[in-house]
ZAMARGU-4260 file (C-alpha; in steps of 0.2 Angstrom, whole numbers, plus 5000, padded with zeros to 4 digits):
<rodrens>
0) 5746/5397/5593 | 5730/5394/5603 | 5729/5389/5620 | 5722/5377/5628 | 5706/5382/5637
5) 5694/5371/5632 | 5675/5368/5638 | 5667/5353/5637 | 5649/5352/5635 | 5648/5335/5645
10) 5660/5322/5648 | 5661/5312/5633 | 5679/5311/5626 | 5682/5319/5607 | 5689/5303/5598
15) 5697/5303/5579 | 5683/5294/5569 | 5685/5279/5556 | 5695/5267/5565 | 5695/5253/5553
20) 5688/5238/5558 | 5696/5218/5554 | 5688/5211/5541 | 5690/5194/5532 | 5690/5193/5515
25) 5675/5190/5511 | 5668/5202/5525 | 5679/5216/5515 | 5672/5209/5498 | 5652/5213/5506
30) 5658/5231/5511 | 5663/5234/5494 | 5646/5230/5486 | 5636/5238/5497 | 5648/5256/5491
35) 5648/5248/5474 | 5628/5247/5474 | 5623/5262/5486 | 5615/5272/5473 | 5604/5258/5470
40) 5600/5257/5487 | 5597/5276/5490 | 5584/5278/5478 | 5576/5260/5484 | 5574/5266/5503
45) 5569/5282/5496 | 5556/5277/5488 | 5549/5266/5502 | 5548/5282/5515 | 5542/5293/5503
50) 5528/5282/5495 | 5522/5275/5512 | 5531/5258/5513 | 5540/5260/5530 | 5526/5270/5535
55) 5513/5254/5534 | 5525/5243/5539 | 5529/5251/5555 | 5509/5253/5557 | 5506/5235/5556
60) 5517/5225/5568 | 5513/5209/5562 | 5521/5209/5546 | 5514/5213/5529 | 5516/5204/5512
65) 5522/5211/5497 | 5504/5211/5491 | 5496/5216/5504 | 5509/5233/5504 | 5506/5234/5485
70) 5487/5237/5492 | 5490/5249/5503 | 5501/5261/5495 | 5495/5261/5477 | 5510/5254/5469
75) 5511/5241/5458 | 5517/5223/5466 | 5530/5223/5456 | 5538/5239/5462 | 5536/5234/5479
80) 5545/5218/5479 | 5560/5226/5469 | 5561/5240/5483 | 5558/5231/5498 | 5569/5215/5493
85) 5583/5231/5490 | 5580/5237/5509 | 5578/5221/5516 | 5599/5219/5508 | 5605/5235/5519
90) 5594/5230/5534 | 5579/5244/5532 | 5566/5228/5534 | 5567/5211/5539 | 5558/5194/5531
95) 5551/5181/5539 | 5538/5169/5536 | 5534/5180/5520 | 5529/5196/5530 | 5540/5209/5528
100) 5546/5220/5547 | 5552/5237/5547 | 5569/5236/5557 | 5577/5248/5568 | 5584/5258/5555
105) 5571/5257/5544 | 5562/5267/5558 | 5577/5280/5558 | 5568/5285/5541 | 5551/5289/5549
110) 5553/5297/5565 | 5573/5304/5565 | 5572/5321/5558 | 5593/5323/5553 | 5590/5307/5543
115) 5575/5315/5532 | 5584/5330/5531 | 5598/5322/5524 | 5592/5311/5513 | 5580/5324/5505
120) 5597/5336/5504 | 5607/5323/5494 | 5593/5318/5483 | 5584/5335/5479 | 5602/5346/5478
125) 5617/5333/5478 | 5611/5318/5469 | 5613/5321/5451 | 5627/5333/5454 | 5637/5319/5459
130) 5640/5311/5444 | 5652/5325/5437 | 5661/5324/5454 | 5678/5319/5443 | 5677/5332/5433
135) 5672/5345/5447 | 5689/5339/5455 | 5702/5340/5441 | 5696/5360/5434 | 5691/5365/5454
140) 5674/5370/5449 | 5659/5366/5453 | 5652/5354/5436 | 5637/5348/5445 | 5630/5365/5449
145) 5630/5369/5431 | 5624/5353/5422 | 5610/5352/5435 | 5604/5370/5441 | 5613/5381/5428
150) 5629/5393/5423 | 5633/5400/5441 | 5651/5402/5446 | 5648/5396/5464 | 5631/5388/5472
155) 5628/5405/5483 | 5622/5418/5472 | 5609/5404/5465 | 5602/5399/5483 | 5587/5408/5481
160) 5583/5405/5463 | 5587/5386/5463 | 5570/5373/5461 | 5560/5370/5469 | 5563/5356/5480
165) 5580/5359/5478 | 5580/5374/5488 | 5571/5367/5502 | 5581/5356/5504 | 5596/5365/5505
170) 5589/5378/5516 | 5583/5366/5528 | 5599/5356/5529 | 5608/5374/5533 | 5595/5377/5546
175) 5596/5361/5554 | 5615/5359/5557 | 5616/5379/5563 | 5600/5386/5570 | 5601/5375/5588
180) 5620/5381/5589 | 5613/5399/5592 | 5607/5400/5607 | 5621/5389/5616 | 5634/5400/5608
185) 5627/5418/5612 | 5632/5417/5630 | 5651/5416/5624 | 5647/5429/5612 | 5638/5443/5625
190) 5651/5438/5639 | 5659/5456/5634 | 5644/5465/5632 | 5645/5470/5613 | 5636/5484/5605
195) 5642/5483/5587 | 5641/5465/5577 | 5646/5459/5561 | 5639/5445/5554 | 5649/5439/5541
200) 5640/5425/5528 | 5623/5431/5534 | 5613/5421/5524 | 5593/5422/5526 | 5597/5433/5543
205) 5592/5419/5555 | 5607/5423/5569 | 5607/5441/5567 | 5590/5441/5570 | 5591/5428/5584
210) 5606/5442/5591 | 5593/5456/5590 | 5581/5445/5600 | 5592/5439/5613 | 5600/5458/5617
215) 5593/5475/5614 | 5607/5485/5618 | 5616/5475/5600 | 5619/5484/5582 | 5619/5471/5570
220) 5628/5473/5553 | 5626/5457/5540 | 5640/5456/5526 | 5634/5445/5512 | 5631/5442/5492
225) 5617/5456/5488 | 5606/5438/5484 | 5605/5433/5501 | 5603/5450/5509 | 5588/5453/5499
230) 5579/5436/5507 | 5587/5444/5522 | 5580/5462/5523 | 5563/5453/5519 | 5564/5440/5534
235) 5571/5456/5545 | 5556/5469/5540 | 5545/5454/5543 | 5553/5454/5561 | 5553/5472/5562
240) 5572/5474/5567 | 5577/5487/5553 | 5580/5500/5566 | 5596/5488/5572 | 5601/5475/5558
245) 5607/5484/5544 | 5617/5476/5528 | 5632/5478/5520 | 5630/5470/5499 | 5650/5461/5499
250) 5657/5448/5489 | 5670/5441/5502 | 5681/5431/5488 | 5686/5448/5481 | 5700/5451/5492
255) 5701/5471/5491 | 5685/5474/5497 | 5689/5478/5516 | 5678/5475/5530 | 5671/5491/5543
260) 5680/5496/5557 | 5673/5496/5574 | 5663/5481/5578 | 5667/5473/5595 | 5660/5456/5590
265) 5664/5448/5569 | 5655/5432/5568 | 5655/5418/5555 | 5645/5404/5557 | 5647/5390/5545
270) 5654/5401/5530 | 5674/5398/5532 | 5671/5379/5525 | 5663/5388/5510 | 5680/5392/5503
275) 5697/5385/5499 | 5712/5386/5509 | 5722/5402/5503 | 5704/5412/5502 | 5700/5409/5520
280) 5717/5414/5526 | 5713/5430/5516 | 5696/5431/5525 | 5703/5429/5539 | 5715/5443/5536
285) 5701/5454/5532 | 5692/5453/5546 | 5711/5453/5557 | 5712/5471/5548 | 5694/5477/5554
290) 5698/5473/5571 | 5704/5482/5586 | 5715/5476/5600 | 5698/5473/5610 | 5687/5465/5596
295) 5682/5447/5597 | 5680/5437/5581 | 5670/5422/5583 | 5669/5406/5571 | 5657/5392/5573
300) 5661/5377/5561 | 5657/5358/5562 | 5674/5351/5562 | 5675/5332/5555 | 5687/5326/5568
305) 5680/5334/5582 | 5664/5322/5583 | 5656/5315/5598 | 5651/5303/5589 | 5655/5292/5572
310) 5640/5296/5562 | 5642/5313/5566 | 5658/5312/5557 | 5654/5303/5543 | 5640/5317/5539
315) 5652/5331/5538 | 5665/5323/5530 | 5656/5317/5515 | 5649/5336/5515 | 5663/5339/5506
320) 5658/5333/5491 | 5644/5343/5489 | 5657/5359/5489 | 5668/5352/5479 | 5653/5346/5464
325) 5639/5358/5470 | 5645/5372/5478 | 5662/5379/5471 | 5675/5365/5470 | 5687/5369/5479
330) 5681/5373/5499 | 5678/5358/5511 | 5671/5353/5529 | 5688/5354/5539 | 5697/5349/5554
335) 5698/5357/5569 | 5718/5357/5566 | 5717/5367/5549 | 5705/5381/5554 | 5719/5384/5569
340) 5732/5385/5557 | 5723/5396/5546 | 5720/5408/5564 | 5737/5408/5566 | 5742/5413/5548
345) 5732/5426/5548 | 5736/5434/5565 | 5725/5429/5576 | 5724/5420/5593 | 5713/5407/5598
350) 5708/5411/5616 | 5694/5401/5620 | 5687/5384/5611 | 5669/5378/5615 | 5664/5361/5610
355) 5648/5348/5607 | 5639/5366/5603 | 5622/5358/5593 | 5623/5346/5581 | 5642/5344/5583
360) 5649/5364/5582 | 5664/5368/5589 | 5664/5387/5592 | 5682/5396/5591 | 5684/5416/5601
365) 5700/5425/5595 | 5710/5441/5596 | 5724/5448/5586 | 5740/5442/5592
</rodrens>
């Protein structure tokens, strides 16, 4: 199994998130509207950010009235009062003396990009998906994507031809939760001095290009669905980094396809939580098979119990419904314990774990055994 070499990134203990709090009766009975009512409230707050209500609140400390919004952000008074009294319920504003104040977390909403990022991701990709979650569960496929975006076995191959703002959206969510890992994890990455790399789950190219940038002695090689490597030849061209990142068109659920030898580094970066239990094991496998006693083989995955911090954890694990609706039904954001299970079944040795990489990344090294 893996040892236990661990590096901190500061000194804040890893806790298990969720504690559940004491509640009296009639505290639980609140919590429970609140669920019961939350896609009421969604679309309410929405509405206020994206229309301008938060916006002219927060401009205008001294409290506005429901008309005198409805006059400043074209909207009738009626619309205004029905989405602001919904806000004022899940503390977005405050009311007093008949004004209307934008609250702490009203504010969240105007100046905190993970909170627009999410907020646009679950509305433009996840929102209306959602509502075939039950069936998405009991036939472990994904419902949602195709009553909303179309017949497609799985989300991936239909990234770069989803709507638009759907594919914004989704694209920007990716990037935010990976692209600030990059640079803390390379370091962990070149401590070998690596000339060959595979990046397996490429996507758009973004770390192989940032690997090319950051060494030039590195080979780069991205594995993916021919859909994404076509968005990523263009962004590598546009770069001008043909002469070292070149592709390799793979579908990574078909299980005989094997994976070339000689690489000193494999690399998966948020990928392995886009596939179910058994497949990643095989994955794993694969990549075990394309490895030599020297190669390193790298995962970087936001594990839901291995948060600094609570709402950290409560973002990734409700990501899993997005795979399980949205994305293929049966993968999910998993615990740091799993994914070292799934090493172990697969030969490998975890040698070296790095946490509080980004936005809450843990980064795993391993050999074969």
């Amino acid at each position: 199994m893996h040892s236990n070499f661990i590096i901190k990134q500061d000194n804040i203990p890893m806790k298990f998130p969720f504690k559940s709090p004491k509640l009296t009766a009639q505290q639980a009975m609140y919590e429970a509207q609140k669920i019961a009512f939350s896609p009421m409230t969604f679309q309410a707050v929405r509405i206020a950010w994206k229309r301008g209500l938060l916006q002219h609140l927060s401009d205008t400390l001294e409290g506005q009235t429901p008309q005198q919004v409805a006059e400043k952000v074209d909207m009738r008074l009626y619309g205004v009062r029905v989405v602001l009294e919904s806000c004022l319920s899940v503390g977005v504003v405050s009311f007093e003396d008949e004004k209307y104040f934008i609250t702490k977390t009203g504010q969240m909403f105007l100046y905190d990009e993970m909170t627009q990022i999410n907020m646009n991701y679950n509305h433009d990709v996840n929102y209306l998906g959602m509502f075939y979650l039950e069936e998405s569960i009991d036939s472990a496929t994904p419902v949602g994507l195709n009553k909303t975006f179309g017949d497609w076995p799985t989300i991936y191959p239909a990234l770069t031809s989803l709507p638009e703002p759907a594919k914004t959206s989704w694209f920007e969510f990716d990037h935010y939760y990976s692209d600030n890992a990059f640079p803390i994890a390379l370091p962990y990455v070149f401590k070998s001095s690596p000339k060959k790399l595979m990046d397996i789950g490429g996507n758009t190219g973004k770390f192989s290009m940032t690997v090319a940038n950051y060494n030039d002695d590195v080979n780069i090689t991205i594995v993916d669905l021919p859909e994404q490597l076509a968005v990523a030849k263009t962004h590598i061209m546009q770069a001008g980094l043909q002469a070292r990142i070149d592709t390799i068109p793979t579908n990574m659920l078909d299980h005989s396809q094997v994976l070339p030898l000689g690489y000193d580094v494999i690399w998966m970066s948020q990928f392995l939580d886009c596939f179910g239990d058994e497949d990643i094991i095989a994955i794993l496998k694969r990549a075990a098979q394309a490895m030599s006693a020297d190669s390193k083989l790298f995962v970087l995955e936001t594990y839901w119990d291995n948060q600094r911090f609570e709402e950290a954890a409560f973002c990734v694990v409700n990501t899993s419904l997005y795979f399980t609706a949205l994305a293929n039904g049966t993968s999910r954001m998993y615990r740091l314990s799993d994914m070292l299970g799934f090493m172990d079944e697969a030969g490998l040795t975890v040698c070296n774990t790095v946490e509080n990489i980004g936005k809450g990344h843990t980064l795993l090294e391993a050999t074969l055994k």
